[in-house]
LUMDO-532269 format. One line per 5 residues: number of its first residue (from 1); their letters; for each residue x, y, z of C-alpha. Coordinates in nm, 3 decimals, decimal comma. Example, Ala and Ser with C-alpha at 12.3 -4.5 7.8 and 13.67 -1.06 7.14 Angstrom:
BEGIN
1 = as = 1,230/-0,450/0,780 ~ 1,367/-0,106/0,714
//
This chain:
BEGIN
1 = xxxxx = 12,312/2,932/8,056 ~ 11,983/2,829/8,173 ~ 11,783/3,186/8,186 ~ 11,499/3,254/8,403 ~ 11,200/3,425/8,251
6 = xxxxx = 11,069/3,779/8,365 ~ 10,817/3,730/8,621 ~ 10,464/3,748/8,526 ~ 10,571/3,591/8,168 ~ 10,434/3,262/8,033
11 = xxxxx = 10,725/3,030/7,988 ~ 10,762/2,856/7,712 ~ 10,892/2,559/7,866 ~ 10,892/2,567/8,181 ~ 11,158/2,552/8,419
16 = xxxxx = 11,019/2,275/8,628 ~ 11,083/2,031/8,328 ~ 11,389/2,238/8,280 ~ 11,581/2,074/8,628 ~ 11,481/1,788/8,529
21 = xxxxx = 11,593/1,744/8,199 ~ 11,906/1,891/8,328 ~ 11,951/1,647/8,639 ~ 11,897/1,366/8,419 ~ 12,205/1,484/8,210
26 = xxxxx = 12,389/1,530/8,537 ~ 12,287/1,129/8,663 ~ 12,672/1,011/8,580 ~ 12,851/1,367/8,676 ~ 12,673/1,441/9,015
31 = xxxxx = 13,039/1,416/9,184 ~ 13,128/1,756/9,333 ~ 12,799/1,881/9,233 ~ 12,552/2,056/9,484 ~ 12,225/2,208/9,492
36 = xxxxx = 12,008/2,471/9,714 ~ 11,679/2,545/9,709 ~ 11,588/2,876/9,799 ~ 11,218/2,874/9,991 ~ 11,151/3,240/9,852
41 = xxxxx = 10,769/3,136/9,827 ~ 10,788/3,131/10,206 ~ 10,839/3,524/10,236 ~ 10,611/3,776/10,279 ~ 10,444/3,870/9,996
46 = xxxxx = 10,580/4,210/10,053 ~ 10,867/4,095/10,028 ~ 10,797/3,891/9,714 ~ 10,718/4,150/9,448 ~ 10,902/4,149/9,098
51 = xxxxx = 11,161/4,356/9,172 ~ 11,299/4,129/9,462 ~ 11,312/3,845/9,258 ~ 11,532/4,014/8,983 ~ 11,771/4,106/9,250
56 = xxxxx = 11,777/3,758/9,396 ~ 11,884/3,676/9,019 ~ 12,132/3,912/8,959 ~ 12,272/3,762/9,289 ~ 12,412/3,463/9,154
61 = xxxxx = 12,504/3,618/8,763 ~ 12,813/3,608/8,801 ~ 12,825/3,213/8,915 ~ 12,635/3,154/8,612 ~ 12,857/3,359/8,369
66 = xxxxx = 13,138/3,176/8,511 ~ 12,955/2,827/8,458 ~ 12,976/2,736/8,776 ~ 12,617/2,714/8,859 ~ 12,295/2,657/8,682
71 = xxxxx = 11,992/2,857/8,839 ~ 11,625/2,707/8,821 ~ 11,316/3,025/8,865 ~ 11,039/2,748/8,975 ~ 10,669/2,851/8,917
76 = xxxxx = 10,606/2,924/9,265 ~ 10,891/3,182/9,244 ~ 11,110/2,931/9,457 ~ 11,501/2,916/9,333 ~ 11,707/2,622/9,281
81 = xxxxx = 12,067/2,667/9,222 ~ 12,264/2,350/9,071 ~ 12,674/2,443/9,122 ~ 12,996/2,311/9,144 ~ 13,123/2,224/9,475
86 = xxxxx = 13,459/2,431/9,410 ~ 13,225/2,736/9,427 ~ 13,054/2,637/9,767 ~ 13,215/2,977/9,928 ~ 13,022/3,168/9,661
91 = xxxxx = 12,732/2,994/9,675 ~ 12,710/3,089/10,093 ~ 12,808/3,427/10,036 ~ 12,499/3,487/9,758 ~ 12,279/3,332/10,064
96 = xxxxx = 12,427/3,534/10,294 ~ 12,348/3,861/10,077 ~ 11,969/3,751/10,033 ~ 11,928/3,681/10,410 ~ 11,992/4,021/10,486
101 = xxxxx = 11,793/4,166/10,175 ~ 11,559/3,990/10,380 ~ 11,647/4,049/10,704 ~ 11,330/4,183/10,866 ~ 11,113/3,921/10,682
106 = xxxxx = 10,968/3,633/10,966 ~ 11,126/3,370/10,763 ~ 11,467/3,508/10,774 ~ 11,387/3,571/11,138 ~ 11,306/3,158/11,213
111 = xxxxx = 11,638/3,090/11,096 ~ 11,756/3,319/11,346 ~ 11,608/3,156/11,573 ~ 11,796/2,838/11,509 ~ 11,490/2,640/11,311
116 = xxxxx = 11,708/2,604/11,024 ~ 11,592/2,486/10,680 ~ 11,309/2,742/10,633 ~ 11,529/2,979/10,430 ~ 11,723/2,733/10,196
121 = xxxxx = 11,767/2,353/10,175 ~ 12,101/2,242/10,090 ~ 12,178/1,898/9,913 ~ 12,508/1,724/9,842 ~ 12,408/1,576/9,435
126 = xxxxx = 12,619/1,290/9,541 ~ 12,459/1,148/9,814 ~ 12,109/1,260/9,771 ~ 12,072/1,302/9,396 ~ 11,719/1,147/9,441
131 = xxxxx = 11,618/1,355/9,653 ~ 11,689/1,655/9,427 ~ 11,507/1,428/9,154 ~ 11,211/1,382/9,347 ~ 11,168/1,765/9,429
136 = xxxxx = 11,208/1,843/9,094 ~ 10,903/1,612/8,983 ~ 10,687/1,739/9,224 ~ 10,730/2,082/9,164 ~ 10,668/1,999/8,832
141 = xxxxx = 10,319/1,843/8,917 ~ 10,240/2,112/9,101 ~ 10,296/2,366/8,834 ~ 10,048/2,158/8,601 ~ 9,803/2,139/8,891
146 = xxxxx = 9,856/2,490/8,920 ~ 9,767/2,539/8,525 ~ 9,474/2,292/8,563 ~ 9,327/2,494/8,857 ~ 9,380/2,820/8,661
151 = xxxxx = 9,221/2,647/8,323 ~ 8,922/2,506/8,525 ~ 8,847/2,863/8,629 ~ 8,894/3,015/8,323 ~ 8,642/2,747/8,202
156 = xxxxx = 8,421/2,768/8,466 ~ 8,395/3,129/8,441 ~ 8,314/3,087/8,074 ~ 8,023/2,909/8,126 ~ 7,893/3,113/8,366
161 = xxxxx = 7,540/3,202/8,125 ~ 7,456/3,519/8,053 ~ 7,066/3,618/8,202 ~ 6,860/3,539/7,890 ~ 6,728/3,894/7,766
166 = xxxxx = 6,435/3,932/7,519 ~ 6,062/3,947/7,564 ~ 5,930/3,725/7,902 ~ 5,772/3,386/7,776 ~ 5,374/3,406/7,804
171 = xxxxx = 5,125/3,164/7,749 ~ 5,031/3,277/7,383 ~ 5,390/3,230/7,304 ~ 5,430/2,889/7,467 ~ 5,141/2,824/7,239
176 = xxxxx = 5,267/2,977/6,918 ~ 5,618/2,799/7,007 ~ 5,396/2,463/7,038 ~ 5,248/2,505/6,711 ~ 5,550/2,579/6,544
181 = xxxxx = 5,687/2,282/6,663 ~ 5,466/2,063/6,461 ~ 5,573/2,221/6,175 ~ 5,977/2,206/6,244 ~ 6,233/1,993/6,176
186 = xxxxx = 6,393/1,858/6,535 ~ 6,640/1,634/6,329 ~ 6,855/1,976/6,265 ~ 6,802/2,032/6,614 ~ 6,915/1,673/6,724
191 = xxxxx = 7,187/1,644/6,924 ~ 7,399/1,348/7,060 ~ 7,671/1,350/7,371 ~ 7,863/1,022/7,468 ~ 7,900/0,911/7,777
196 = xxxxx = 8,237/0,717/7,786 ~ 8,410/0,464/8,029 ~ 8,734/0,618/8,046 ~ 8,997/0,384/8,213 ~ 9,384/0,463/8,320
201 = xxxxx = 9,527/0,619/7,981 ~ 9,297/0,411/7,793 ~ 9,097/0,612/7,521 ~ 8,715/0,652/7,597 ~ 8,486/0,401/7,508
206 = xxxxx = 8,108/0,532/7,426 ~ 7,884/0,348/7,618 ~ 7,593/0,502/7,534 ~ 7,482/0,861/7,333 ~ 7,241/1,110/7,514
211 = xxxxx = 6,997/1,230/7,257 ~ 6,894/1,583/7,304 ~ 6,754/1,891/7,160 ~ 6,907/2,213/7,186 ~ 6,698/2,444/7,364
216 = xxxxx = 6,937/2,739/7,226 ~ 6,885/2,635/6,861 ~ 6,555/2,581/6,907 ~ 6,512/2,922/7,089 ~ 6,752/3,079/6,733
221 = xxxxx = 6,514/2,891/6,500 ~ 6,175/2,971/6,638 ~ 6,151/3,327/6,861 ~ 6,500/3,432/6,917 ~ 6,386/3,744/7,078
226 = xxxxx = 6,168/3,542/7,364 ~ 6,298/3,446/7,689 ~ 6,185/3,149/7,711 ~ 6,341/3,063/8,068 ~ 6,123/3,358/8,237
231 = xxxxx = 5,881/3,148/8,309 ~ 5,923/2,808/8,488 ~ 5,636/2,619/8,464 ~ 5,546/2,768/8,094 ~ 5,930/2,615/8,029
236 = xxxxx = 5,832/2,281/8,201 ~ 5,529/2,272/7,913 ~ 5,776/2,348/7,659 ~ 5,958/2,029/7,752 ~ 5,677/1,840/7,775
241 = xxxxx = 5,579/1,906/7,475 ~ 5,913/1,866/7,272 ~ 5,952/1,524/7,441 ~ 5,646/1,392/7,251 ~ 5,801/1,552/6,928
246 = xxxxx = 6,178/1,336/7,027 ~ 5,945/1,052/7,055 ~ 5,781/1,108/6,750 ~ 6,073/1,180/6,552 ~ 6,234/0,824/6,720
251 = xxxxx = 5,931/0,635/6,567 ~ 5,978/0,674/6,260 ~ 6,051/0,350/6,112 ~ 6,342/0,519/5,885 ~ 6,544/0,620/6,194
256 = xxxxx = 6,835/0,431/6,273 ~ 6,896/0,594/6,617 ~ 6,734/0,320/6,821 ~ 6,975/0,050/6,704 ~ 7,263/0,203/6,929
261 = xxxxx = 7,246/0,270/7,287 ~ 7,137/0,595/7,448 ~ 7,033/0,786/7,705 ~ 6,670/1,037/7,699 ~ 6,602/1,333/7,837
266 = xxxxx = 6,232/1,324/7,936 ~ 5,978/1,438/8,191 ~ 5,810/1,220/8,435 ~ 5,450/1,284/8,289 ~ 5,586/1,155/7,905
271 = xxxxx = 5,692/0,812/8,062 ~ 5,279/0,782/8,130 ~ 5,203/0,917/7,798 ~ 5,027/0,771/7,502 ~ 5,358/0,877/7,279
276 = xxxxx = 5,589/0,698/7,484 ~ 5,355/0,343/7,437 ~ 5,417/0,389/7,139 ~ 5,766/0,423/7,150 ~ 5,776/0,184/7,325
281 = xxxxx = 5,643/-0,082/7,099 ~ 5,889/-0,014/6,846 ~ 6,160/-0,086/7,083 ~ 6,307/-0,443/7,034 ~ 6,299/-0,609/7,360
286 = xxxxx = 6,655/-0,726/7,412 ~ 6,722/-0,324/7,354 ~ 6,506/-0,154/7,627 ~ 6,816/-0,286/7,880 ~ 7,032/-0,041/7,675
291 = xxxxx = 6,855/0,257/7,678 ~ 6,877/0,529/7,977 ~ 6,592/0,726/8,075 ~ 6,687/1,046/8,237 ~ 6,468/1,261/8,468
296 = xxxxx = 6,553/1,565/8,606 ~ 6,550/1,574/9,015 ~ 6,275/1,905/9,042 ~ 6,057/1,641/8,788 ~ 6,103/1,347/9,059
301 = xxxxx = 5,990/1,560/9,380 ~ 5,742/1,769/9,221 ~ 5,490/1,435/9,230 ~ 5,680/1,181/9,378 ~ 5,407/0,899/9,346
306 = xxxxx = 5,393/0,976/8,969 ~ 5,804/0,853/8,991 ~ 5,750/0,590/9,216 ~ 5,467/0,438/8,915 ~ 5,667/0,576/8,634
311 = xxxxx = 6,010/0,432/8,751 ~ 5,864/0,099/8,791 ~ 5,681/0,047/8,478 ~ 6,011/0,163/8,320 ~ 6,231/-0,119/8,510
316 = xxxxx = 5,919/-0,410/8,429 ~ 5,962/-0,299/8,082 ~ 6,406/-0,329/8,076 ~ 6,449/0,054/8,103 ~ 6,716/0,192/8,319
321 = xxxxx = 6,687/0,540/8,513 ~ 6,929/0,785/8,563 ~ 6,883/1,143/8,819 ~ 7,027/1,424/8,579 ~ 7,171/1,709/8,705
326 = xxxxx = 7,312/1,629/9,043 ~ 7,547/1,900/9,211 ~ 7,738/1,751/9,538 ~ 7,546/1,958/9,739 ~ 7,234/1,800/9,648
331 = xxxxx = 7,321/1,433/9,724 ~ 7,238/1,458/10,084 ~ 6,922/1,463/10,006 ~ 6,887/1,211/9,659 ~ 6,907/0,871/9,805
336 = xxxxx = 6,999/0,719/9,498 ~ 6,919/0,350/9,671 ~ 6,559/0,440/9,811 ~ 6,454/0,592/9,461 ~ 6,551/0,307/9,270
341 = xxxxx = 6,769/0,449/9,009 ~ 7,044/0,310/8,843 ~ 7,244/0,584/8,767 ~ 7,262/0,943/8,889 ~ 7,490/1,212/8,685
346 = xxxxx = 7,733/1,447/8,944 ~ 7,821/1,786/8,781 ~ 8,168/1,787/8,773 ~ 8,265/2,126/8,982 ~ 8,622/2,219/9,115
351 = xxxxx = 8,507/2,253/9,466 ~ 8,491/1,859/9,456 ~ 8,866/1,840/9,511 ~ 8,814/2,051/9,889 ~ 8,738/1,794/10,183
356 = xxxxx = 8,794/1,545/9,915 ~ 8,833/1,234/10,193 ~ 8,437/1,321/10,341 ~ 8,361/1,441/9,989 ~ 8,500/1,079/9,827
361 = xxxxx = 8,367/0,855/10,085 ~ 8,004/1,017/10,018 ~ 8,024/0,911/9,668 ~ 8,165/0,545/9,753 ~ 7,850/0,536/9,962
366 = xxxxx = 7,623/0,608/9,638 ~ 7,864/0,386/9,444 ~ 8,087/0,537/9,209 ~ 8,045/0,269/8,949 ~ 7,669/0,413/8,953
371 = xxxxx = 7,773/0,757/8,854 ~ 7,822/0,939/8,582 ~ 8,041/1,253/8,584 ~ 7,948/1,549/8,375 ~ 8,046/1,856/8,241
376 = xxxxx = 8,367/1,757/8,225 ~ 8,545/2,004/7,990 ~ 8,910/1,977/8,129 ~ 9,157/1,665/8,186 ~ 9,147/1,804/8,565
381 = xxxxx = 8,750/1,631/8,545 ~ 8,899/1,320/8,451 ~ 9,165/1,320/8,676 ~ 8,922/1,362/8,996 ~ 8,699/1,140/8,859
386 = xxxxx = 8,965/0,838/8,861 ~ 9,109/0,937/9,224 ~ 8,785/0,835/9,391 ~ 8,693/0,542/9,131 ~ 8,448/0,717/8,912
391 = xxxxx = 8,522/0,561/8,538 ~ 8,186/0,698/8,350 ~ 8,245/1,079/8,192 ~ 8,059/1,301/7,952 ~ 8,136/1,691/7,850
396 = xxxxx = 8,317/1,853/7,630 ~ 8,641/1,718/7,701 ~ 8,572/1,350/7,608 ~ 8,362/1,468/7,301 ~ 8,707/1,649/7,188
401 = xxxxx = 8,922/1,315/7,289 ~ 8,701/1,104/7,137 ~ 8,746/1,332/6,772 ~ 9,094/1,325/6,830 ~ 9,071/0,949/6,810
406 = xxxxx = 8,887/0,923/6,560 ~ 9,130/1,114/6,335 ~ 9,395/0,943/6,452 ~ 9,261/0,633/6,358 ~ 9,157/0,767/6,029
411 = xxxxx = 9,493/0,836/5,920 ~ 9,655/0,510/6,063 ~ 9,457/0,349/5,830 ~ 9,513/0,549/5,531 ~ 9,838/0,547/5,567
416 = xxxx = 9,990/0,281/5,281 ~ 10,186/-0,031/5,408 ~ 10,476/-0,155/5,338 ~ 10,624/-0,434/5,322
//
């Protein structure tokens, strides 16, 4: 017997997978075999609460006892009964006990009516075994949608930040936090993000690392008790400043870094700087086409002459730019095209998957093969991302795909041959 969880319980396995792996084993025996499928998610929800679904159960016990019937709880609360054709009478009486447990519900009313089919669904295994197939399997995909959905808000919700607390940022701390920057170590502080092409079922493939500091570390290291996100502009110093110390630390001549590709975060006013000449000049020629400049969008339209200069010297001199920090809403008015960036990088967000065809065709018009998709911390990320053509990811997701890899590679090789 094939038992049907308690509502409100995580299954195991669930029964979606369940019919499946139970109408493959029934392929060569479907003769005399039937199925229904009971629409209960069509009710009411009133008429949909726990204690209705355990009758609906106990309706068909005894079928199941007898082993004449296998019964299926879906994760939509719909039913599936699988049964022997001998027990067909049975079978109509359970359905005729549920109709009028349900008698006053709108459903049971439609049928009625004469609109049959809204209640149950009846199949003959022997003629339209496929068909039974294919509703299994896309139940199924529902279900994991279902999870995905769930996840993706569970994960969303998580990174909802907390509102910094601690003591507001002023300009004697900015100036304190400056000084102690000269003195600190950003290589603990360092940190690197891939950006993968991510094909079909194809592992990802790092195209290029994102080098970054971690504000939050930084914040930890040097005045964990200062908010230093009270204060916009005093903030937009901060970075300033810390992107001369990136550059600084990047020209040393005993980092490696530069001899992969990657991807900067960095203000418009550094590309004009003095420090980033410098940088610059250390950068082997044939290597300035692999390198990524990123720029935040409030940057770009706070002076958008200073882009329009800064974005050109960067492209004479082999850079490439990429617009950071892009939510959907905000492409309307970021015409990729007319500010002469290569890249821009969408933050991946649910709500992407509502309107999808006018949401899709926007991005087509940007070019997908010109985005990158971020903050993608579930497979549901990935998943959008290839339905509209996107194949460049970064978040959390790929960095934990990637590791996986990586260890999976490391023990294929130490594993010893033989021969």
């Amino acid at each position: 017997m094939i038992s049907s969880p308690p509502a409100g319980q995580v299954r195991a396995s669930s029964q979606e997978n369940l019919l499946i792996d139970y109408l493959h084993r029934l392929e060569r025996h479907r003769a005399e075999r039937r199925a229904v499928h009971i629409h209960l998610s069509a009710l009411s929800s009133q008429n949909r609460r726990d204690h209705h679904l355990r009758i609906v159960l106990t309706t068909f016990e005894g079928l199941v006892k007898m082993l004449q019937a296998q019964v299926f709880t879906l994760a939509n609360s719909d039913l599936v009964v699988v049964y022997k054709a001998q027990a067909q009478d049975e079978v109509e009486s359970s359905i005729v006990k549920l109709r009028f447990l349900f008698s006053d519900d709108p459903l049971i009313i439609d049928d009625a009516q004469g609109r049959k089919g809204t209640f149950c669904t009846w199949y003959d295994l022997e003629k339209e075994y496929d068909a039974v197939v294919t509703l299994a399997q896309t139940m199924l995909q529902q279900d994991k949608a279902r999870r995905a959905a769930e996840q993706e808000k569970i994960s969303r919700e998580s990174r909802v930040p907390e509102k910094p607390k601690g003591t507001p940022f002023t300009p004697d701390l900015l100036a304190r936090v400056e000084a102690g920057l000269a003195q600190a170590d950003l290589a603990n502080l360092m940190r690197r993000q891939a950006v993968c092409a991510v094909v079909g079922q194809a592992p990802p493939q790092p195209v290029f690392h994102e080098l970054f500091i971690s504000i939050a570390d930084l914040r930890q290291t040097l005045m964990p008790s200062v908010n230093m996100n009270s204060s916009p502009w005093l903030f937009q110093q901060l970075t300033e400043t810390l992107d001369r110390r990136v550059l600084s630390l990047l020209n040393k001549h005993d980092d490696r870094t530069l001899e992969g590709d990657i991807s900067l975060n960095l203000n418009v006013s550094t590309l004009l700087s003095p420090e980033f000449m410098v940088f610059d000049d250390n950068v082997k020629a044939g290597m300035r086409g692999t390198i990524v400049l990123e720029l935040q969008k409030v940057d770009i339209f706070a002076d958008l002459g200073a882009y329009l200069f800064a974005r050109d010297f960067a492209h004479d001199r082999g850079y490439r730019i990429c617009i950071d920090g892009l939510s959907y809403s905000m492409l309307p008015f970021v015409d990729r095209e007319r500010l002469g960036a290569d890249l821009i990088k969408l933050i991946w967000d649910s709500s992407l998957t509502e309107e999808k065809d006018k949401k899709t065709e926007a991005l087509r018009r940007i070019g997908v093969t010109r985005i990158i998709l971020a903050r993608c911390d579930t497979p549901s990320a990935i998943e959008y991302g290839h339905s509209v053509g996107i194949t460049l990811f970064q978040g959390r997701h790929i960095e934990q795909t990637l590791a996986s890899d990586v260890r999976r590679r490391g023990i294929a090789r130490a594993r010893p041959r033989t021969y």
